[in-house]
TORNU-520251 format. One record per residue: x, y, z of N, C-alpha, C, O in turn. Coordinates in pm, whole numbers, plus 50000, padded with zeros to 5 digits. Example, Ala and Ser with C-alpha at 12.3 -4.5 7.8 and 13.67 -1.06 7.14 Angstrom:
513194943150780512304955050780513204967050780514244966850846;512854977550708513674989450714512905000350787513415011450804;
***
This chain:
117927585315174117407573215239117737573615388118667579915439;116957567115441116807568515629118157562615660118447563015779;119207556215563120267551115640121587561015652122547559215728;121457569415581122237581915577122037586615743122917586515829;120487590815761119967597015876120947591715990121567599216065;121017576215994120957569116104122397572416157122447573416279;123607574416091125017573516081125117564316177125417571316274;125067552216219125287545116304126607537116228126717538916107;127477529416290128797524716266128497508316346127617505016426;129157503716311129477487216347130857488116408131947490516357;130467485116548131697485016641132827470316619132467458516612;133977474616612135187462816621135247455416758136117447016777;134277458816858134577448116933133527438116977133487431317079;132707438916876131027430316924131017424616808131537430916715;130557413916787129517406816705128127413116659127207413416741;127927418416525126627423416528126127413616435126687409916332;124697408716494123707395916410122187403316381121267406916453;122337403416299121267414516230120227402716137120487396016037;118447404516257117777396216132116917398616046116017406916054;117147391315959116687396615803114627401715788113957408615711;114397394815890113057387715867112627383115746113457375215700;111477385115658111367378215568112377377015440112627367015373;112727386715431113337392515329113747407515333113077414615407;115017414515249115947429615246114717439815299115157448015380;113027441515267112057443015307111657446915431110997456915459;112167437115517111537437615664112897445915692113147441115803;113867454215669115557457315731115037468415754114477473615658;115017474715862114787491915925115787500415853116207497515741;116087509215910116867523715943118417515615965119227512615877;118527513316099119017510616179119947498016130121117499416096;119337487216132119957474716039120647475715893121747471015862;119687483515804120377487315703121937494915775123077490815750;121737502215832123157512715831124397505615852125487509915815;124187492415927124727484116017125527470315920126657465415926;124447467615844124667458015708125937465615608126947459315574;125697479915569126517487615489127627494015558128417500715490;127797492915678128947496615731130117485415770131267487215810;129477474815745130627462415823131457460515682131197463215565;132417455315740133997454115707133407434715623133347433115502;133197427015693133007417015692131407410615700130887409215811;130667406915576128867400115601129157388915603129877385915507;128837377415698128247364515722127047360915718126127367715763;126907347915655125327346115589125107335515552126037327515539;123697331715520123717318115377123817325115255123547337015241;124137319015186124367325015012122827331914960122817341514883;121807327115001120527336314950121017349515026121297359314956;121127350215141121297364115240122217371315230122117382415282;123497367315156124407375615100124497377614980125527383314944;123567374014881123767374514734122587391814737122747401314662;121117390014889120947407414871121917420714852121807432514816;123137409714908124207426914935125077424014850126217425614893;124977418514694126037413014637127127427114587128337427014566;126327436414581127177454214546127907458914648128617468914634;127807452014769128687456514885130067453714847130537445514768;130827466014949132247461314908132767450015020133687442114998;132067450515132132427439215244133087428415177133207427715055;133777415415303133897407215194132947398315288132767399615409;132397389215200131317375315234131437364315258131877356415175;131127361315361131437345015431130197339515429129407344415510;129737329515351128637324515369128607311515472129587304115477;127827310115526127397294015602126717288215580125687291415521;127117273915630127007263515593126727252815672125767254215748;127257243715673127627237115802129307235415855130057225915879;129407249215857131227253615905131147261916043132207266716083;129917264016123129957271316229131257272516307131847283116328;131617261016346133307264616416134287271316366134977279016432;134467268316214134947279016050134657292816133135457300916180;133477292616133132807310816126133197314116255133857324416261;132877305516416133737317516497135047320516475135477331816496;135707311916436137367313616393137657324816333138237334316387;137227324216200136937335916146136757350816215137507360616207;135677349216278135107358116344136077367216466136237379316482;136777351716563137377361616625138827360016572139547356616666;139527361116455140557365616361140387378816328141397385916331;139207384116295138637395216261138647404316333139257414216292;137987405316471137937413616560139177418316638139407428616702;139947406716611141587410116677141907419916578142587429516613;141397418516422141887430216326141477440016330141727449616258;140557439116441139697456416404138737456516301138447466816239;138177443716276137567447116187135717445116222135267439316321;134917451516116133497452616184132917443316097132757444815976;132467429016197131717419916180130427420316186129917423816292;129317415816038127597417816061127317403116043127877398715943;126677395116103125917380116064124477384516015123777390916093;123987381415888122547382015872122087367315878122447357115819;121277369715959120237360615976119207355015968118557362116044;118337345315924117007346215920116027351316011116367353316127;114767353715971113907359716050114487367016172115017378016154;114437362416282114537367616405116507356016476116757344116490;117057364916491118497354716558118067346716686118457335416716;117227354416754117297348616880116007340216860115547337316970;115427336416779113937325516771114747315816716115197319716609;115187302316754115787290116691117057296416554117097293216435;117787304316617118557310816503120307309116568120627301616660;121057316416505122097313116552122677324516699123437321816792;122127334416675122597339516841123217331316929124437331716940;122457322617003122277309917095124047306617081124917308617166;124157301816963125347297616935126597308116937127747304016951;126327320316923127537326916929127637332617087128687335517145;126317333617139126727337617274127457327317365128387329917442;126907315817344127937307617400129537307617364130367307717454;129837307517254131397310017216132297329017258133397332717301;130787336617205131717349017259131057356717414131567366117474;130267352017438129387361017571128717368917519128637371717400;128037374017626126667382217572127107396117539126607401117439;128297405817635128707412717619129587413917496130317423717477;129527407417442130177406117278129247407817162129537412317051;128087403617205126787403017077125937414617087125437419917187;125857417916944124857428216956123937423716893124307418016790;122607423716915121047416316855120257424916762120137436316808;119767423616666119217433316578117867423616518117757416416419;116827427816642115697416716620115077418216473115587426916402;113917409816415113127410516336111987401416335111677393616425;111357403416216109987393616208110357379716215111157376516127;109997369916300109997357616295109557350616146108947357616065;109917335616110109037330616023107687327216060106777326715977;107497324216214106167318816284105387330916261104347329916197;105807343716311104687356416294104267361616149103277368116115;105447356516066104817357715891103857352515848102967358715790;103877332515883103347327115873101807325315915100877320615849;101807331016056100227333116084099807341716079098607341616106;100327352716048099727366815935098837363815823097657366315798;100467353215723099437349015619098087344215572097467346415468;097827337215676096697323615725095507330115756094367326615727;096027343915845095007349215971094697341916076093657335316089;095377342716137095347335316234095807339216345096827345516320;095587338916464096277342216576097257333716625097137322116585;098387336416715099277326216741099667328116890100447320116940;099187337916959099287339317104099357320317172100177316117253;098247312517105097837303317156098497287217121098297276317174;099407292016999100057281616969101477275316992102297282317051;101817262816952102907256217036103547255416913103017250316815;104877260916914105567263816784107407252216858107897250016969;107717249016733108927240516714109447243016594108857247216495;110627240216605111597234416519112417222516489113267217816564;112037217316357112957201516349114147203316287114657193616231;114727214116287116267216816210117177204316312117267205916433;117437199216282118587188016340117557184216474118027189116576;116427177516496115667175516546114907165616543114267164116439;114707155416655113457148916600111937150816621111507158916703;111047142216535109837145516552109047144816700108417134516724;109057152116766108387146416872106357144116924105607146416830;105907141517012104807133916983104047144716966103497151517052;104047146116807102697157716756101197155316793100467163516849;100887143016753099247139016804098677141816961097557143517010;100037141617013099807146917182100117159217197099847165117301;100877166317071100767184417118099487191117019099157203017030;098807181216918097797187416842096477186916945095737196816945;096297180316996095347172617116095277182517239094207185017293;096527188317282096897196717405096407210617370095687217717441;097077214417208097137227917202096187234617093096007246617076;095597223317020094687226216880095957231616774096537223616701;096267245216777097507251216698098867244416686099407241116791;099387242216588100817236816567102057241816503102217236416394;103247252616540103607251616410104807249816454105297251616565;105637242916272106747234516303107547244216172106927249216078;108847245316190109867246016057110167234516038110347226816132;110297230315894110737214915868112337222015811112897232815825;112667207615732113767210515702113947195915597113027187715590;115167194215526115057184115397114737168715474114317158515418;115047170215608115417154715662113467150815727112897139915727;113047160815761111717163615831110697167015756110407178715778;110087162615687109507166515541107807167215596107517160315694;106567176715523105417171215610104717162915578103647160315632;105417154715441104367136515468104927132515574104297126215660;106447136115585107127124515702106037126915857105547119715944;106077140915822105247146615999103827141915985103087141016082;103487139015870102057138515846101707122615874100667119615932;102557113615833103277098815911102687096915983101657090515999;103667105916069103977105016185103127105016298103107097516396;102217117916257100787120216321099847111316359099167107816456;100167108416213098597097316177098517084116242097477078316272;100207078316269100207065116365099797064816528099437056616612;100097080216515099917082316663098057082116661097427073816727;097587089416602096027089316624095847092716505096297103416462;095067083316419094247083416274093227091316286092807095016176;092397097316414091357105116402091657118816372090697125416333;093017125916382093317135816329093217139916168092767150716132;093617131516093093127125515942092487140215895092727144015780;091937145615953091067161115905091487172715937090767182615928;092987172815987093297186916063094097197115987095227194015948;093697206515967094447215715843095457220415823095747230915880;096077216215762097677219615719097657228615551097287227615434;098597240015679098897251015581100787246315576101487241015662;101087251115440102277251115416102697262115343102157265715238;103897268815410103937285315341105217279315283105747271215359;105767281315176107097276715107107197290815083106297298815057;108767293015098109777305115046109397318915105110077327815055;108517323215196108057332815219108597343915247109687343615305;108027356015216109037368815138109947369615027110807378115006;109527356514936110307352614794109337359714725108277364414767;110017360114564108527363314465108277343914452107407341914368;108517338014479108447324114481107227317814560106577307614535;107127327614668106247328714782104887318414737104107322314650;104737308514788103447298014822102727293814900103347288114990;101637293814912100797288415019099937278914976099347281414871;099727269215028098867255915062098247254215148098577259515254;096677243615140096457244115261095277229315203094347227115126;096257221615318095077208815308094867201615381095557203115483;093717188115384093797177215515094957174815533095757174315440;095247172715653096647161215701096587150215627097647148415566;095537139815601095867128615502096367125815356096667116215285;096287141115347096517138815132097877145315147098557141615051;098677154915240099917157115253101357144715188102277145315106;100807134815283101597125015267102327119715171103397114515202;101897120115035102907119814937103307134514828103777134714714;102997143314899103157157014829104917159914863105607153314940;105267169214797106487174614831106407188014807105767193414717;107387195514926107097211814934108747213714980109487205915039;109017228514924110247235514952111097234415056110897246015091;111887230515136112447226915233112637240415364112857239415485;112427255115258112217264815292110777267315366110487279215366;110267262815399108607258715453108387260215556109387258815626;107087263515632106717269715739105467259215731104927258515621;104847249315855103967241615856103377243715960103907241116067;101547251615949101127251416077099727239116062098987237515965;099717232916177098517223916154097237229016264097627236616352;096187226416265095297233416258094137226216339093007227516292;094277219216451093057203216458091547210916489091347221516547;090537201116425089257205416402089287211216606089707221516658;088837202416648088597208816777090047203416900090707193216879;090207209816984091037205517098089987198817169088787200717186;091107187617216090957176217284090727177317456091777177017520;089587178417526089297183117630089567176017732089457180817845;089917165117715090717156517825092317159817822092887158317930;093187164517699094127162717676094287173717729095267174417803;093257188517711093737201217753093757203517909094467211017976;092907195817942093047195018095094567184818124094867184418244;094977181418084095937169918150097347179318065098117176417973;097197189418136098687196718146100127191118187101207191818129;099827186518282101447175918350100657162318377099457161018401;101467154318369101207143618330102367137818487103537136918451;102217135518589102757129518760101957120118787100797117218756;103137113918880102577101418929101417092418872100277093118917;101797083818768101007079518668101417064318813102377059918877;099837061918794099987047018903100947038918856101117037018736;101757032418964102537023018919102317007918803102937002918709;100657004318903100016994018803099606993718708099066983218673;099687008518588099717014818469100867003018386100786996218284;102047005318502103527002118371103316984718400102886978218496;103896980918258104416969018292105646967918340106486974318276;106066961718436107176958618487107416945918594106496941218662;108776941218596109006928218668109636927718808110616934418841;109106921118867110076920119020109936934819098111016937819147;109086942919118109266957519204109836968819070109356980219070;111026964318943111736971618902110926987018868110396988918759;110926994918953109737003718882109907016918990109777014219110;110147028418960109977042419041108767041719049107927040818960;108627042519213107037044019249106457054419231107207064119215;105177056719224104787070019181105177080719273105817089419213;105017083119394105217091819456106947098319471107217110219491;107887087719455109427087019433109647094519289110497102919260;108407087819190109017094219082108137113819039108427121518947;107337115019125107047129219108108467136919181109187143819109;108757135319314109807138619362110967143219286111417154619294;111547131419192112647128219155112187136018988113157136618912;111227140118944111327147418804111207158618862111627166018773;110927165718952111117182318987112077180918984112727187118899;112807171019085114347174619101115447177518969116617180918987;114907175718855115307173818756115297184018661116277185818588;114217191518652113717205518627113807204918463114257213518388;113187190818427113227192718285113667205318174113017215318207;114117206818112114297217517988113137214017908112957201817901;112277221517843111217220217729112017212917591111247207517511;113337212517561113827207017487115507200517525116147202217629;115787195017438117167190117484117217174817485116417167517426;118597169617583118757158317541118467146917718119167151517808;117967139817744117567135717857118347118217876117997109817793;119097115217958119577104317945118907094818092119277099118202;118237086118093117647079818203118297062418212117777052618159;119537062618295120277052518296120057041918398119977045618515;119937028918371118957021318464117707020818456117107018518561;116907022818331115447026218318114577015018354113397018418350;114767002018390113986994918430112526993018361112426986118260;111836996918397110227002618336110117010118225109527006718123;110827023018248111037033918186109737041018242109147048518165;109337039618345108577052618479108557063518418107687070418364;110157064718440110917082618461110977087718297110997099618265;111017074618186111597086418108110047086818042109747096217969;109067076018072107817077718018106977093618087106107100818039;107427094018164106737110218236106927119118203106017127118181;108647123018176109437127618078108767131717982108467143417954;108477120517919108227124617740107057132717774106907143817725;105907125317887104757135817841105037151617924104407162017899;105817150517998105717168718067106727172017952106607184117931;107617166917874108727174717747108367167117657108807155917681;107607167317536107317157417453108447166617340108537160017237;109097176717334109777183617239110927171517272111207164517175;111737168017424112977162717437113257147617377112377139817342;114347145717374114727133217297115257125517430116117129317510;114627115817430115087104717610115827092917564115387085217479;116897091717619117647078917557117407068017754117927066917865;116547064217692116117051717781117137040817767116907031717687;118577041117860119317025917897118717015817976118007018418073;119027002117929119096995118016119706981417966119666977017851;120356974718091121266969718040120836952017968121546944317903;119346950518018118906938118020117636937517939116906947417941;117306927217869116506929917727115486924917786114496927617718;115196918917879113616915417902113016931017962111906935217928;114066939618067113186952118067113226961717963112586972217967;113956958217873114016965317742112256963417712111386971917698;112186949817710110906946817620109386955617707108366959717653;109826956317875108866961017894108956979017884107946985517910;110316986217841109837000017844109417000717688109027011317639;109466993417641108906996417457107846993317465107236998717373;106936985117550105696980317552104856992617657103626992717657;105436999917721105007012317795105197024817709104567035217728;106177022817607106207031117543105317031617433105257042517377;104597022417386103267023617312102347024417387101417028617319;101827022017550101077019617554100677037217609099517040517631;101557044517620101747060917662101987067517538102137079617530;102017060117445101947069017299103387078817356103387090017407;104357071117330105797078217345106657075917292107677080117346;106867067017140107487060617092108447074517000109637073616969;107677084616976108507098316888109527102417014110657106616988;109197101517114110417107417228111117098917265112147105417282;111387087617294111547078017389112877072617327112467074617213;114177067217306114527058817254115487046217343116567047217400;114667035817328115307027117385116527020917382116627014517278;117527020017452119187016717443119637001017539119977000917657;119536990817463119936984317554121566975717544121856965717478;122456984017638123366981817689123566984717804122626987717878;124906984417849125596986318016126346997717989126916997817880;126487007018060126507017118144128197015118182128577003818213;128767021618179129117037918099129547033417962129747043117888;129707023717915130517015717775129197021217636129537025017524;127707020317685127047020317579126777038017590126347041617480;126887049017677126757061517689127197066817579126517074017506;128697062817554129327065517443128857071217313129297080817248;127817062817288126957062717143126247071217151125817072817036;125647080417237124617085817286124907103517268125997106917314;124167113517213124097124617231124077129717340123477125717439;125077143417323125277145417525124267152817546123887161817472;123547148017691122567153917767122367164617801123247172217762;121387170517875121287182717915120927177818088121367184418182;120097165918108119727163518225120337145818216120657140218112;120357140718330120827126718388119877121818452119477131018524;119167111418471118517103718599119607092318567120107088618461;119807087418727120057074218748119977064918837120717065418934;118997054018819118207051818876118787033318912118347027419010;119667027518827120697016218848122147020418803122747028218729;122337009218904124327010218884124926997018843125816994118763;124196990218921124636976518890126406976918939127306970618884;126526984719037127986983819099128776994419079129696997619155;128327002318941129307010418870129167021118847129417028518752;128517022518989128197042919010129397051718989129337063718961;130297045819003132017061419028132417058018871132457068718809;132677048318798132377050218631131977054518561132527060918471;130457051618583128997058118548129427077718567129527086218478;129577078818684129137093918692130597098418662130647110518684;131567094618630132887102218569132747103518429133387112118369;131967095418369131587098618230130737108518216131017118518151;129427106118286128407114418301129197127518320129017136018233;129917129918407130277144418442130937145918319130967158218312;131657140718187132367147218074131187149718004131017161417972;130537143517979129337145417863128327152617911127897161117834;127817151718017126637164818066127117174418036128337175318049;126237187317976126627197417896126777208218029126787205818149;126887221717951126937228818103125677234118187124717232818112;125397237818270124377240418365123197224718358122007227418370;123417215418347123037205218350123027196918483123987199418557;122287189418520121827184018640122227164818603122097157218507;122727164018737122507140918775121667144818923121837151819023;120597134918860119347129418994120447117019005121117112818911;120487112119142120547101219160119507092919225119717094619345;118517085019211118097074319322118927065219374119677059519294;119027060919544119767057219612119057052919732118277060319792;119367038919773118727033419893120167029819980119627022120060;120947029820003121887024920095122447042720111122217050720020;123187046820240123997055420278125527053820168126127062920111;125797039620167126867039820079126877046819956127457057019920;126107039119903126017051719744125977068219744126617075719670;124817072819875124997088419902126697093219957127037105019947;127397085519998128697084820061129327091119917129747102219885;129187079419855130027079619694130007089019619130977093519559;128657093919612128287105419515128577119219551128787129119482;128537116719707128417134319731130027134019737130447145119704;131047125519766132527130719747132957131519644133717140919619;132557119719525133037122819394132427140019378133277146519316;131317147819414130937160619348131817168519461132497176719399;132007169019556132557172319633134227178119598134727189119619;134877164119528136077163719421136297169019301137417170619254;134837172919226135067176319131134317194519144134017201319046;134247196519215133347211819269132167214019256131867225819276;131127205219222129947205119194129117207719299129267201519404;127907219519283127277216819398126157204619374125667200619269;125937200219517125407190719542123977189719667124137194619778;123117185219642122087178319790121117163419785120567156919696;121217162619894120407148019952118937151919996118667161220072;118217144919948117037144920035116527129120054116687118919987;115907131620162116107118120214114287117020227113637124320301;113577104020119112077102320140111577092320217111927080620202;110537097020322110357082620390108677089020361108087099620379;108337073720301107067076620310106337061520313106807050120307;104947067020324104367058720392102837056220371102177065720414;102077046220318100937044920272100177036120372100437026220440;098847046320345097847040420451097127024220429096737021120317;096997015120536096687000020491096026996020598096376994820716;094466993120512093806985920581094186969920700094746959520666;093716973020818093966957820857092836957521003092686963921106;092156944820926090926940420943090256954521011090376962220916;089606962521121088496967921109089496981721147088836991021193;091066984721134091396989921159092647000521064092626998620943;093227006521093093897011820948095567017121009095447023521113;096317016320986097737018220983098667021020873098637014720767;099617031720903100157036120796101667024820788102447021420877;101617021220640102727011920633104277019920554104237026320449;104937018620596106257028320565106987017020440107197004920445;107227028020325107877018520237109157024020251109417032820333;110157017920154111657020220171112207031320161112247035020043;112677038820237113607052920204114167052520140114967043420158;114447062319980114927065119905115787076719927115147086819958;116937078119919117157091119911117837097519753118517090819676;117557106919740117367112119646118667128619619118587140519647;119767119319548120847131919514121237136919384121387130919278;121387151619422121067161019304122477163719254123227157119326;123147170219166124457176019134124507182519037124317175118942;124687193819001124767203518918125827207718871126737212218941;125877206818742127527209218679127837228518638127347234118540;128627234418728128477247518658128557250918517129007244218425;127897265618514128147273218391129547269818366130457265418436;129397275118182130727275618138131507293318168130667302018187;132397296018170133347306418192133787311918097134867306518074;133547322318000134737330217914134747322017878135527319417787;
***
């Protein structure tokens, strides 16, 4: 057998994550040699019960990940040769991600394979160059009817909590005209268990399928307004409802979301949301991210939930109404910050913010007084962060009587802060 050929060995000082793809099936030369040489297999119990004749010994997972690096680096101090099998591919929504952060990259060794997404649209025939693929493993649903609309192609991994009546729901509140769009469901694939389905989105809804499942949806035609409306900026102000001015103007708030440099996924915290402008823009340029919209006062509560239906953003959006830094607490830590009120309690606010922003993570601040830019840039200043100001003056053109003049609205200035990488 080709694994003889290969004599390759599993080094004691790396992490090797070797993925399975569909099944023992998709394992090369190379992977095999790698699987039968380690000292130690990590796995789920289906993925280690293939090598149940090995003499290794077997750590299965679970939900013990912190367990398993422990483990892991106990092991390597022993000299001993560690393999993780993995599903499909490690580095497609798999666990790689997670160990490079705990051991570095120079610690991991990658042993790619077939995705579940590239099995899946094999099966179907289908091409997938063109499609917008997710995962809801510890995830929420985010606004499918606006990525079926954008992209025609869909595909999602569910999981026991994410089921596809739930997605199929979910869809359908958002826009009932989808009602016809084809959903394939591959359960267990590379099992002899192996299933495929394939039906309207409407009759899904009370079906139940393997939790092991691969869901691509399919919409009759893409939506030609939707495909053109790629980014979604400076949505007119007189769009939102909002009270008293409370509202990022449009031109402030294109500014202030570059500055921000969204992640396609992750966790987005927009404190002071007033309107909810910023995190309504949000949802549509990241409809994957989860936005925890604060604010501390329930009448603008009422108007970002009423913007939030009226932008079809209610799967991304979630509204929080408390005060700042006391209600943060409750909140999943971010990847990005806007903050856009203080209500006094900017050096509070951003000492929390700086524990819970994750690493390489960004705080926008909006800011109209020098004082507040004073505040912010020494607190980052104190804590080593790099930091910048930009300062907006702008100015809209206004008729008056047969003549025209540009009228200057309020300077905003606008500060950035970036929390470094993590270290070893």
């Amino acid at each position: 057998m080709a694994v003889k050929k290969a004599r390759l060995q599993v080094s004691t000082n790396v992490v090797t994550i070797v993925g399975i793809g569909m099944s023992p099936e998709d394992l090369g030369s190379k992977a095999l040699a790698l699987i039968h040489g380690a000292d130690i297999l990590i796995g789920g119990r289906r993925h280690l019960n293939y090598f149940s004749k090995l003499p290794a010994q077997k750590i299965p997972i679970f939900k013990n990940l912190k367990e398993v690096v422990s483990i892991i680096k106990t092991s390597i101090k022993k000299k001993k040769k560690v393999v993780i099998i993995a599903s499909g591919d490690p580095g497609y929504y798999g666990i790689a991600s997670y160990l490079i952060t705990h051991f570095g990259k120079e610690k991991i060794e990658i042993i790619p394979n077939i995705t579940t997404f590239q099995a899946a649209f094999a099966k179907i025939k289908e091409s997938w160059d063109d499609a917008f693929l997710l995962s809801l493993h510890g995830r929420p649903i985010p606004q499918m009817a606006h990525l079926l609309r954008r992209y025609r192609k869909v595909g999602v991994l569910i999981d026991n909590t994410h089921t596809p009546g739930m997605i199929a729901k979910s869809i359908l509140s958002e826009d009932s005209s989808l009602k016809a769009t084809s959903v394939f469901i591959l359960e267990k694939l590379g099992t002899e268990e192996e299933k495929i389905h394939r039906y309207p989105l409407k009759d899904i809804i009370k079906k139940s399928f393997s939790s092991l499942s691969a869901m691509i949806l399919i919409a009759k035609t893409r939506d030609e307004e939707a495909k053109g409306e790629k980014i979604h900026l400076g949505i007119p102000d007189a769009l939102f409802s909002h009270k008293g001015g409370l509202i990022t103007k449009d031109d402030v708030r294109i500014f202030t979301l570059a500055k921000l440099n969204l992640p396609k996924r992750g966790v987005f915290w927009d404190i002071g949301s007033g309107s909810g402008s910023i995190a309504i823009e949000a949802a549509l340029l990241a409809p994957e991210l989860t936005i925890c919209a604060v604010e501390k006062y329930d009448k603008r509560i009422r108007d970002v939930k009423k913007n939030m239906r009226k932008f079809h953003a209610s799967n991304t959006i979630v509204p929080i109404l408390g005060e700042a830094p006391q209600i943060l607490k409750i909140l999943p830590k971010p990847h990005r910050i806007f903050i856009g009120g203080t209500e006094g309690q900017l050096l509070p606010i951003l000492r929390y913010c700086r524990r819970s922003l994750l690493p390489s993570g960004k705080i926008v601040i909006n800011a109209v007084t020098l004082k507040t830019v004073d505040s912010a840039i020494s607190f980052y200043d104190k804590i080593g962060w790099l930091s910048t100001v930009t300062l907006l003056n702008i100015s809209k053109m206004r008729k008056m009587g047969d003549q025209r003049r540009f009228h200057p609205l309020n300077p905003i200035f606008i500060i950035e802060g970036s929390k470094p990488e993590e270290r070893g």
